[in-house]
C-alpha positions in Angstrom: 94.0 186.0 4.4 94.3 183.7 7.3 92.7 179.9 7.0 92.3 177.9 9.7 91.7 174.0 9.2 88.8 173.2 10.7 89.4 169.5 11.6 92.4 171.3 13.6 90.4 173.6 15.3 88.4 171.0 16.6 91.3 168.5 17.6 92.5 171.7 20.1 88.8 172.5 21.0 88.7 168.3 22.2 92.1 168.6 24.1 91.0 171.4 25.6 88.1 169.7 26.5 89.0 166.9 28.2 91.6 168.4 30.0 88.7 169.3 32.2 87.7 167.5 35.3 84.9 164.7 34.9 82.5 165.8 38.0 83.1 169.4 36.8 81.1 168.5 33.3 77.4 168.6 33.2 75.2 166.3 31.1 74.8 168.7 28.7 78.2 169.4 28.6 79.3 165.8 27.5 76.4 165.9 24.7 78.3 168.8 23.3 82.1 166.8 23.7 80.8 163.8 21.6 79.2 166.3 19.6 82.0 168.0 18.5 84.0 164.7 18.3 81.4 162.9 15.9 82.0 166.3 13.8 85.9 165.6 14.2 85.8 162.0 13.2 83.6 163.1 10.2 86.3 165.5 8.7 89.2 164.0 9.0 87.5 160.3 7.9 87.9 161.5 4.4 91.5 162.3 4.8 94.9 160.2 4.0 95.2 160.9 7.9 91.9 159.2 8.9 92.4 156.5 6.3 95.8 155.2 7.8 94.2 155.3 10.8 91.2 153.0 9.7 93.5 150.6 7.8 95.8 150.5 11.6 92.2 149.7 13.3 91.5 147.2 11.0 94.2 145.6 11.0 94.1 145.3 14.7 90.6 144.0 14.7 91.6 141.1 12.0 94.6 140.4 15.0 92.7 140.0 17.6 90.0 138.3 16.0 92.7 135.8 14.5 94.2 135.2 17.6 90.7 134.1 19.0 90.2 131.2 17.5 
């Protein structure tokens, strides 16, 4: 039996995607990129993956807004 990760399926789908020209997308089109990308960022949120990536993000945002004031 073959499995197929989902979240990976849709990181190829996204690449695939954008590789695309922008004045070739329609309107509709775009609704259905971020569509598929809110999907993404909601499967791989929950994994060690998306939680290194929020901890980097944060840690950038507490940077910059450090070096604001």
């Amino acid at each position: 039996m073959l499995t197929i990760n989902v979240a990976v399926l849709l990181a190829i789908i996204i690449i695939l995607r954008l590789r695309r020209r922008t004045h070739a997308r329609s309107r509709d089109d775009e609704k259905l990129t971020v569509l598929i990308v809110l999907v993404f960022g909601i499967l791989v949120a929950p994994t060690a993956f998306g939680q290194g990536v929020l901890d980097i993000v944060a840690q950038l945002a507490a940077g910059i807004s450090d070096s604001s004031r």
